[in-house]
C-alpha atoms as one frame of an Amber mdcrd trajectory, in Angstrom:
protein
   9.063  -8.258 -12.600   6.099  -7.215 -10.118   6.947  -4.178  -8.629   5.731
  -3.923  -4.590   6.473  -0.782  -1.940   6.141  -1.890   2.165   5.084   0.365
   4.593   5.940  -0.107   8.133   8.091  -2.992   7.360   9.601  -3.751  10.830
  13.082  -5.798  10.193  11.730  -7.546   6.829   9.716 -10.550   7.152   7.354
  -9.835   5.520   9.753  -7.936   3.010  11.537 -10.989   2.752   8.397 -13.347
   2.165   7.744 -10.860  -0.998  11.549 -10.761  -2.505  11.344 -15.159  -2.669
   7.544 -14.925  -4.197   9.127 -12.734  -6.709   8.365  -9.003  -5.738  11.253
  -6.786  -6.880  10.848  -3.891  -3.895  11.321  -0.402  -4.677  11.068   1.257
  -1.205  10.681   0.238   2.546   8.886   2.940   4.868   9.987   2.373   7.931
  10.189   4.648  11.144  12.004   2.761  14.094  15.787   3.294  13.882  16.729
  -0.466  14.815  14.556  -2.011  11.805  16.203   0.051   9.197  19.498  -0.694
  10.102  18.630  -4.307   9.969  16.865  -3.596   6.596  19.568  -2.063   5.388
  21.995  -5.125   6.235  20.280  -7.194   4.022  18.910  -5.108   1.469  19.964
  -2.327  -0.584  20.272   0.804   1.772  18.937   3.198  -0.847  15.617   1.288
  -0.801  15.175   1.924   3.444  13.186   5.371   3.952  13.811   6.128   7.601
  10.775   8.596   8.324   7.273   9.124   9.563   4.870   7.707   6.919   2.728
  10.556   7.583   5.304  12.847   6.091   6.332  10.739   3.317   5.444  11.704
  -0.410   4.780   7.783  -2.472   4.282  10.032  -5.856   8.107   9.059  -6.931
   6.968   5.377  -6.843   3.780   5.698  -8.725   2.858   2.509 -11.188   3.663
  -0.179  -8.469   1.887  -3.438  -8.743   1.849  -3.984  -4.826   1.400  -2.140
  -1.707   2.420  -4.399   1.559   2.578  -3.967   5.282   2.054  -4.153   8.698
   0.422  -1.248  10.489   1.477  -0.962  14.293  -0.782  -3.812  15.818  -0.096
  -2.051  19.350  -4.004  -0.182  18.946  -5.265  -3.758  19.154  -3.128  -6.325
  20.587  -4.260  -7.706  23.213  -1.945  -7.572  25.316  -1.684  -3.334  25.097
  -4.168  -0.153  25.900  -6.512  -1.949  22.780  -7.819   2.325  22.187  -7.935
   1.386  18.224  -8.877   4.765  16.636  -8.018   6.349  19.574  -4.322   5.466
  19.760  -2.223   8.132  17.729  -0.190   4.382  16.442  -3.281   3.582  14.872
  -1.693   3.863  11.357  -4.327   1.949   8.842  -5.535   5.821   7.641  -1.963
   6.309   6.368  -2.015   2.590   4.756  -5.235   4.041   3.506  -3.839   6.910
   1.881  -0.460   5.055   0.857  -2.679   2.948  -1.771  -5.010   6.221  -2.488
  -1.641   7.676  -4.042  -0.016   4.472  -5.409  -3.324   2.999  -6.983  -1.330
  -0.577  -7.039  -3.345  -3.335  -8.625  -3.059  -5.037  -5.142  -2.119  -4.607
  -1.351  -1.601  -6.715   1.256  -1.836  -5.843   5.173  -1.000  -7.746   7.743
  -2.356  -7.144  12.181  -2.936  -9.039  15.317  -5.981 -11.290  16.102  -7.027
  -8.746  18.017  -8.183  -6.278  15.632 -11.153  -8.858  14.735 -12.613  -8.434
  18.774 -16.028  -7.695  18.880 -15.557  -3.957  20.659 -13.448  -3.247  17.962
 -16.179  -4.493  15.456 -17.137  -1.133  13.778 -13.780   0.408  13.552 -12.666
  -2.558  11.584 -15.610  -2.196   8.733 -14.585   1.196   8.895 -10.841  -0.057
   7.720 -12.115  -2.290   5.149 -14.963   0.546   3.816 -12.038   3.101   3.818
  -9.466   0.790   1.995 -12.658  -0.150  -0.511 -12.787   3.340  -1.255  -9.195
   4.900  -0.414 -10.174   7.903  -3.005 -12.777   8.877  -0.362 -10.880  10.408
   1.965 -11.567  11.737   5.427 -12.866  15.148   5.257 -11.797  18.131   7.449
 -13.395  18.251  11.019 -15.209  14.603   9.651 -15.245  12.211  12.605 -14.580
   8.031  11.096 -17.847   7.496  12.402 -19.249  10.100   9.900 -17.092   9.303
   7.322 -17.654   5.282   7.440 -21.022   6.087   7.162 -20.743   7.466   3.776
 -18.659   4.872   2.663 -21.059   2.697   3.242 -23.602   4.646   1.297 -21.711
   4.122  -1.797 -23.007   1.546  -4.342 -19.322  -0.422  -5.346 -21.265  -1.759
  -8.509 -21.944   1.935  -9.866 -19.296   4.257  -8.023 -16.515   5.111 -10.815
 -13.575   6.035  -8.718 -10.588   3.691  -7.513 -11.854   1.072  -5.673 -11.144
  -2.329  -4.227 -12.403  -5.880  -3.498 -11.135  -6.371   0.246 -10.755  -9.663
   2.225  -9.542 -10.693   5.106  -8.661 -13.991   7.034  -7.366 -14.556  10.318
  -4.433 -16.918   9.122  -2.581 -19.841  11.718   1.439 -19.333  10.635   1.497
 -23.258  11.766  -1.063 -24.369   9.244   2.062 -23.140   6.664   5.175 -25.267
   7.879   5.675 -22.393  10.764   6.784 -23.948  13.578   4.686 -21.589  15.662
   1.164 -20.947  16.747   1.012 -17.601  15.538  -2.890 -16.234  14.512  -2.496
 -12.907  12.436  -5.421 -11.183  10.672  -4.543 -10.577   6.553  -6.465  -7.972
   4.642  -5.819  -8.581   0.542  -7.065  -6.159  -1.809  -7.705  -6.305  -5.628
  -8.353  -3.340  -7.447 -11.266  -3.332  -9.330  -9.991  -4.133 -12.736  -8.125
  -6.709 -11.875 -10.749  -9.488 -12.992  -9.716 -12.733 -11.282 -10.762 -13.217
  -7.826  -9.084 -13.616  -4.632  -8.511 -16.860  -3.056  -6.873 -17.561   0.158
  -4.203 -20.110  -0.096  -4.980 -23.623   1.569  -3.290 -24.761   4.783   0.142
 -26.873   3.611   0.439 -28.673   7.020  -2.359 -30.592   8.749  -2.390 -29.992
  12.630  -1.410 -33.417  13.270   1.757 -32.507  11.399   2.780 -29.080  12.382
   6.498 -28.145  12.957   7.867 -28.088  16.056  10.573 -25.785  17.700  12.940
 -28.840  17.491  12.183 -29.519  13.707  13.671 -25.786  13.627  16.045 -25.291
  15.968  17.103 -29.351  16.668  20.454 -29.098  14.446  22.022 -26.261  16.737
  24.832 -26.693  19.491  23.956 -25.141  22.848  24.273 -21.962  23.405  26.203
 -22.696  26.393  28.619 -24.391  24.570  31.672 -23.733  22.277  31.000 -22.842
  19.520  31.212 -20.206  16.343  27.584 -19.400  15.397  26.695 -15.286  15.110
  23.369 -14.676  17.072  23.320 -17.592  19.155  25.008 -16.562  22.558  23.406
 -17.535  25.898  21.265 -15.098  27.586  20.654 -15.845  31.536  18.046 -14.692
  33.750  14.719 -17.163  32.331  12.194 -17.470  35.069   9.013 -20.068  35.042
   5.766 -18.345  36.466   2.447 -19.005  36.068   1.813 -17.457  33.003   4.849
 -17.232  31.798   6.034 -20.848  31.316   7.834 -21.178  28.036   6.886 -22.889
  24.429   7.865 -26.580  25.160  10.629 -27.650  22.287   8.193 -30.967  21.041
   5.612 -28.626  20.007   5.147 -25.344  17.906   6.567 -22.322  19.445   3.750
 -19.746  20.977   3.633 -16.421  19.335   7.049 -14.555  20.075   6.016 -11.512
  20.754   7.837  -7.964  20.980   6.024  -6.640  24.161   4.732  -3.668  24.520
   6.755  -2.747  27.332  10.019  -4.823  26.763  10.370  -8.449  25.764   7.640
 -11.090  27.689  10.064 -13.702  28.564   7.387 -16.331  28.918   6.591 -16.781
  24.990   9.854 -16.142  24.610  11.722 -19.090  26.758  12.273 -22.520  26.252
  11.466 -25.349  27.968  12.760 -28.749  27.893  11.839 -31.977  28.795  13.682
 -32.204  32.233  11.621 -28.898  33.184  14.133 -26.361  32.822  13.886 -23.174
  31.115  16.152 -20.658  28.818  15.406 -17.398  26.454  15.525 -18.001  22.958
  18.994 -17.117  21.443  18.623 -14.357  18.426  19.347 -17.081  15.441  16.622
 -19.407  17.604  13.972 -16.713  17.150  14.800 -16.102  13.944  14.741 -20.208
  12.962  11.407 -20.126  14.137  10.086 -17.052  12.333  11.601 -19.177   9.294
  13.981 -16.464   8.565  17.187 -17.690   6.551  19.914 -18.502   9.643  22.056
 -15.609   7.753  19.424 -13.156   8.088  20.565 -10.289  10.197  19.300  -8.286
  12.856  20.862  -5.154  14.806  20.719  -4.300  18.107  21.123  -6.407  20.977
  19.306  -9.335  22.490  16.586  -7.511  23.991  15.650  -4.942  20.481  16.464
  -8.086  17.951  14.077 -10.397  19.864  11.412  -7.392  19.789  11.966  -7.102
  15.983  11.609 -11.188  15.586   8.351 -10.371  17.573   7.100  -7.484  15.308
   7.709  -9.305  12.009   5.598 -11.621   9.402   6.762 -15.411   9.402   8.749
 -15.295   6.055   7.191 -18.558   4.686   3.779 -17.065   5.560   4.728 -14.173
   3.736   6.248 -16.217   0.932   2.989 -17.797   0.945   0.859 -15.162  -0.103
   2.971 -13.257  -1.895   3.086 -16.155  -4.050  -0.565 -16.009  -4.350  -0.766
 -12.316  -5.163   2.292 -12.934  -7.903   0.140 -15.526  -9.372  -2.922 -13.900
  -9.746  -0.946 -10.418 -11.309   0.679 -12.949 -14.097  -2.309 -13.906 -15.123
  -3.668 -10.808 -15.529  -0.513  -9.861 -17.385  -1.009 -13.137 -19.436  -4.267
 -12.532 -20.334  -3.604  -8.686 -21.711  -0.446 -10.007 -23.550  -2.902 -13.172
 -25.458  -5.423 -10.110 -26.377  -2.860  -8.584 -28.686  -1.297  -5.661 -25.681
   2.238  -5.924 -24.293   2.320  -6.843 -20.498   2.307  -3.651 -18.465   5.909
  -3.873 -17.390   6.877  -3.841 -21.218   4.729  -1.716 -22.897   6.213   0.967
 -25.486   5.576   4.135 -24.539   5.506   7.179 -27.584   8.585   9.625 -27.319
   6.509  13.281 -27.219   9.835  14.237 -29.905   8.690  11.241 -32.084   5.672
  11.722 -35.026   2.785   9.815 -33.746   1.835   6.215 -35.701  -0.080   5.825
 -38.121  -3.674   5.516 -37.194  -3.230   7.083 -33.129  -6.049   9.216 -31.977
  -5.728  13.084 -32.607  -4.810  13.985 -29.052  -5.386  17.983 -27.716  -8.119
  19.061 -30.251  -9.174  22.019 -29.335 -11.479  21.911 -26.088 -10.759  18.372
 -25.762  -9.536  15.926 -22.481  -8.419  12.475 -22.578  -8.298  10.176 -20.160
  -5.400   7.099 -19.485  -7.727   4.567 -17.005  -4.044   3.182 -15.958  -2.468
   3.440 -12.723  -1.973   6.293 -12.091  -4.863   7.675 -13.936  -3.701  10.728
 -15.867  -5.293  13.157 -17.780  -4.357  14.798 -21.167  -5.260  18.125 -21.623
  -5.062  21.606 -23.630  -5.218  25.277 -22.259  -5.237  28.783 -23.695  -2.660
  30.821 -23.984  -3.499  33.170 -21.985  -3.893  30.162 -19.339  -0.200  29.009
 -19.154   1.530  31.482 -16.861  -1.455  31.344 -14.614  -0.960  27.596 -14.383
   2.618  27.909 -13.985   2.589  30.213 -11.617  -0.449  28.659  -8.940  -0.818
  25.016  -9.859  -3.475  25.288 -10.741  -5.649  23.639 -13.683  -9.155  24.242
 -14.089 -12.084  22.842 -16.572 -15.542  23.298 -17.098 -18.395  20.933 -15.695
 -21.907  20.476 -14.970 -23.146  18.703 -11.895 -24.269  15.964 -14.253 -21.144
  15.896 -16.044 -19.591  14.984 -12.513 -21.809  12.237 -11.550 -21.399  10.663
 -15.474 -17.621  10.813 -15.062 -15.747  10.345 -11.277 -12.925   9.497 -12.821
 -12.443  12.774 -13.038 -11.942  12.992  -9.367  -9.685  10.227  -9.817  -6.559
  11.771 -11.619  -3.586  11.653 -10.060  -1.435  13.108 -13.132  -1.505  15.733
 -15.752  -0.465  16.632 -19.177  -0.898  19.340 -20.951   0.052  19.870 -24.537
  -0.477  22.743 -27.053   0.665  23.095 -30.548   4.287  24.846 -30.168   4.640
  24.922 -26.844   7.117  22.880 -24.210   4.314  20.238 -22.651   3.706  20.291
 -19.136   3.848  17.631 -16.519   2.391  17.656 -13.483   1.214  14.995 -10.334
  -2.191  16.264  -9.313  -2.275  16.175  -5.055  -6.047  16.898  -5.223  -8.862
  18.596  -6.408 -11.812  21.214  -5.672 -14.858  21.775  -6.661 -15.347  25.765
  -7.565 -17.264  28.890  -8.911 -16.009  31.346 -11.384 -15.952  33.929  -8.024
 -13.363  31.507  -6.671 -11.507  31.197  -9.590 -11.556  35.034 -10.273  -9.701
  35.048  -6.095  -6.620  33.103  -7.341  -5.897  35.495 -10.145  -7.591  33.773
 -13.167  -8.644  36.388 -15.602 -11.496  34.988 -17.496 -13.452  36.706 -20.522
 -16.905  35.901 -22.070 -20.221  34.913 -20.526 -20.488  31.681 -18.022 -23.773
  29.572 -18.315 -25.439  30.224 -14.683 -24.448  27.468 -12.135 -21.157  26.709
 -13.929 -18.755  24.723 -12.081 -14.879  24.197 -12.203 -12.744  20.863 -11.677
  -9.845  22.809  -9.854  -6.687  20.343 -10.086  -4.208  20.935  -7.473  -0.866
  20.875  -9.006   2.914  20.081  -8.240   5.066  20.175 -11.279   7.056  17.235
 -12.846  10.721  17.058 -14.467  10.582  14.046 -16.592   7.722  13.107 -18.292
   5.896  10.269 -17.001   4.722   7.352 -19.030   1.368   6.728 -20.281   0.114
   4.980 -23.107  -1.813   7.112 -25.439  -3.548   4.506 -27.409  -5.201   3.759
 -24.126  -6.640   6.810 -23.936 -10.347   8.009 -24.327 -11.883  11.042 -24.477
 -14.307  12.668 -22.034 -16.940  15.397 -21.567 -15.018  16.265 -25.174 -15.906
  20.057 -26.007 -16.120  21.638 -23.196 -19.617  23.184 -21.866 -21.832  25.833
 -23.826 -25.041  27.067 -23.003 -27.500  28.558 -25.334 -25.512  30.639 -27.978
 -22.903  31.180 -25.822 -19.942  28.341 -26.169 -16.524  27.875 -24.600 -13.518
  27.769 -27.221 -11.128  26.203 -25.350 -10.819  24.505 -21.886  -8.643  26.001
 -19.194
């Protein structure tokens, strides 16, 4: 089954979209205390990460096929402060970095209409350059400005690091059997393996034939009245004001909204024929944001309707999801008619079994390989003398030229390391990141090296935090790289370190 993690996933619309397309979840990141309860009530609780994203480690969730979401929209709405990279809920660099980490084969975001206004032009292609190239990150005291501008220096045909095909839509939930006019702007991605192309999924409802709030909401009692439904009590107070005048029950809803400062009761009422108004029940809102009628939502009136107002249609959701599914399985399909098992089955060697028959002679002497899978992980050797030092800084270091760099960025790429020497217990490790360094710098941290260097040698230093358990690779897809290391006249290295 496709594998997806959600970040910022409100109360689970869009979550829920996903689970009927066919997306088994493995984690929600959410940080409001209201939304993960109501996650929690109708999914398993051990899958709801209450925290700040920006604190929150995705390397125990690595190999996922899908990373979702909906970054706060509040930066652009426009009916808040619209300060876009100047709001500190501006979250899209922590979606950034979420599929930097995860490397899924595809994500899916999901914002307001206003994020596509012409002031906020620039700082959009900035979001789409930086989710192109999420390996690119933002460097210290680098302004986005800066920093989009060398994204868009890179050539996507040549560059060798993780990187994406982006698109984006601004989608009408009513042209999909929503009865609502709701206008939200969708960014897909498809990593750049991932050979078939993206293609947005074709309104199922003319205009002529859209749903209304009755088609949804038609078969209830009054709230006024007696009766037994959960979430569907009568909430007084509704006010008609210019402006504020209520979604009329023949037609499609307007957007229900959360508010920035509260709920808006105007998108949020009813009006019938006879010209009188009254809020939207809980169950209502939820009807009409095509969640199922048993879906629940904590908090009272006031919170649940905000959470209704934050969340993805579910059939829109469903929508795409299905779309993303679709396109993965036939990827999958593809791999399995060329003679491979489909990712989520594939045998992986035991390091305590003899290798087959025929398998590549992995950790030769001065010798790297490198898995081009998600994660991207490197196999490696070390001297002996070269273990505690690794142990005991987390550090890993090899040899390279400036050329050698440019000829391989996967390299820069690797997310997870294994290191293996005849004898010895292996070594597991996630790599967090990576320097570029002298043999000065390397002599700083403690690394005692003998023997000449070749003038202008450089050093790949991997930044390391130890793993427990193995992680999974497949060795037959591995190939090597750089291979023996780097020499220079007479002088040549015997082993990598």
């Amino acid at each position: 089954m496709l594998k997806s993690v959600e970040l910022f996933s409100g109360c689970g619309g869009l979550a829920k979209g996903l689970e009927n397309a066919g997306f088994e979840h493995c984690a929600f990141v959410e940080f409001n205390k209201w939304a993960c309860q109501s996650l929690r009530l109708n999914f398993p609780k051990h899958l709801v990460h209450e925290t700040d994203i920006r604190a929150f480690d995705f390397s125990q969730f690595e190999g996922v096929d899908l990373v979702a979401g909906g970054p706060p929209c509040q930066p652009f709405s426009l009916g808040g402060l619209a300060r876009a990279f100047e709001d500190k809920r501006d979250m899209f660099p922590q979606a950034a970095r979420a599929v930097c980490e995860l490397r899924p084969r595809a994500f899916v975001f999901e914002n307001v209409k206003g994020l596509l206004r012409k002031s906020f032009r620039e700082y959009f292609e900035y979001i789409v350059l930086r989710l192109t190239f999420p390996d690119e990150t933002q460097g210290d005291g680098e302004c986005w400005r800066k920093h989009s501008k060398r994204l868009a220096s890179l050539d996507f045909r040549n560059y060798k690091g993780l990187k994406y095909r982006v698109h984006f839509k601004l989608l009408n939930a009513a042209d999909f059997g929503v009865p609502q006019i709701r206008e939200r702007v969708f960014i897909v991605g498809l990593r750049s393996d991932v050979s078939s192309e993206w293609i947005w999924p074709l309104a199922t409802v003319p205009c002529a034939a859209r749903k209304t709030i009755s088609h949804a909401i038609g078969h209830l009692p009054p709230p006024q009245s007696a009766h037994k439904l959960p979430d569907h009590q009568f909430i007084d107070g509704a006010r008609s004001y210019p402006g504020h005048t209520g979604s009329e029950i023949h037609k499609p809803s307007k957007t229900i909204k959360a508010g920035a400062h509260g709920v808006p009761g105007g998108e949020n009422m009813l009006r019938f024929p006879n010209g009188t108004v009254r809020y939207m029940t809980v169950l209502e809102a939820k009807l009409i944001q095509t969640f199922p009628a048993n879906y629940k939502i904590s908090g009272r009136w006031g919170e649940a309707l905000r959470q209704i107002g934050n969340a993805v249609p579910v059939k829109l959701a469903e929508g795409i999801g299905r779309k993303i599914a679709a396109l993965l399985q036939k990827e999958d399909a593809a791999v399995f008619q060329n003679g491979a098992m489909p990712p989520s089955d594939v045998a992986y060697p035991s390091f305590d079994s003899p290798p087959p028959v025929g398998q590549l002679a992995f950790f030769e002497p001065q010798s790297l390989y490198l898995v081009n899978t998600s994660p991207v992980t490197l196999l490696g050797t070390y001297r002996k003398t070269c273990r505690d030092w690794i142990v005991s800084t987390n550090r890993y270091n090899y040899p390279v030229t400036n050329d050698e760099i440019k000829s391989c960025r996967p390299l820069l790429s690797v997310r997870r390391l294994v290191l293996r020497r005849k004898n010895d217990t292996p070594l597991y490790f996630k790599v967090s990141g990576h320097d570029i360094v002298g043999k000065k710098d390397l002599l700083k941290l403690g690394y005692k090296s003998g023997g000449r260097h070749p003038a202008g040698q450089k050093y790949i230093l991997y930044k390391l935090s130890p793993l427990a358990v193995a992680p999974k690779y497949d060795e037959s897809a591995a190939t090597p790289i750089i291979g023996k290391g780097c020499s220079s006249g007479r002088t040549k290295r015997k082993a990598n370190s």
